[in-house]
C-alpha positions as CSV (number, residue, x, y, z in Angstrom):
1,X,0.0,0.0,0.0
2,X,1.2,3.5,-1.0
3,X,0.4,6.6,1.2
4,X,0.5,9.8,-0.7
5,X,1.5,13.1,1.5
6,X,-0.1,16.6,0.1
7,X,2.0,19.4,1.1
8,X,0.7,22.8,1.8
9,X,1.2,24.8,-0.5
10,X,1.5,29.1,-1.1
11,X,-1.5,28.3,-3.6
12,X,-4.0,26.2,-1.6
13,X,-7.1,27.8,-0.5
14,X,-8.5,26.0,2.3
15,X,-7.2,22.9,4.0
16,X,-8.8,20.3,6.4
17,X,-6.2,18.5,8.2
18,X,-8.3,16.1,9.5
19,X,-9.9,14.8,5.8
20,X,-7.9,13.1,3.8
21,X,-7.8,10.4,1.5
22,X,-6.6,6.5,0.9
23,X,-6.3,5.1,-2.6
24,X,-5.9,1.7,-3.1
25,X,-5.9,0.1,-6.3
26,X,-6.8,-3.5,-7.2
27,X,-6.0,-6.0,-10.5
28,X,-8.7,-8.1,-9.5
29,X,-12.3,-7.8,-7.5
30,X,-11.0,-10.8,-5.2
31,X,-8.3,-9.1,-4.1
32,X,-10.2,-6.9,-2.1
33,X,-11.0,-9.9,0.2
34,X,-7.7,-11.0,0.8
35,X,-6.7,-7.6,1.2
36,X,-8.8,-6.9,4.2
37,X,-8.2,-10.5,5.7
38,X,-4.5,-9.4,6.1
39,X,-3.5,-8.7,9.7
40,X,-2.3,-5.5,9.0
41,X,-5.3,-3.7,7.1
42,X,-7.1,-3.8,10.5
43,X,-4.5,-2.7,12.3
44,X,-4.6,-0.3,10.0
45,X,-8.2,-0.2,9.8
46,X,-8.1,0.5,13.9
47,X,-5.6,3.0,13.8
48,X,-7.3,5.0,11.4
49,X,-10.8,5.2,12.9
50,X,-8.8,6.0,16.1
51,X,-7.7,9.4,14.2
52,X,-11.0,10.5,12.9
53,X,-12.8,13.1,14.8
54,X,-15.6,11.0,15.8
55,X,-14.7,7.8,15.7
56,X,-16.4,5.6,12.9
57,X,-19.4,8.0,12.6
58,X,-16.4,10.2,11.1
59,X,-16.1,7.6,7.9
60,X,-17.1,8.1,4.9
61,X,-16.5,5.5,2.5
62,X,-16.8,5.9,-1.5
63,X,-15.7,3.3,-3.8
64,X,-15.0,3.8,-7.6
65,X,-14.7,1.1,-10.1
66,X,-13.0,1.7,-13.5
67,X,-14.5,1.1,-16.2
């Protein structure tokens, strides 16, 4: 998995520190099983709704499919 860091820039307008975004990209639909089976997506998964503001009421979730 890849994190990508935005950096505040001169030119930004407004910035949230607390939204942000993952991107995960997939070769296959089954990977996404076996993805979040791993041990370390919910550690992951844990840490990151430890960091939101309200805890999981704080996630929102979209999921985008290429065509």
């Amino acid at each position: 998995m890849r994190f990508l860091h935005r950096h505040i820039e001169n030119n930004v307008i407004f910035w949230q520190p607390r939204k942000w975004t993952v991107v995960e990209c997939y070769d296959q639909e089954s990977s996404v099983a076996k993805h979040r089976e791993h041990p370390e997506y919910k550690t992951f998964a844990g840490a990151l709704v430890a960091l939101l503001e309200n805890g999981q009421a704080s996630l929102d979730v979209h999921q985008f499919q290429e065509l």
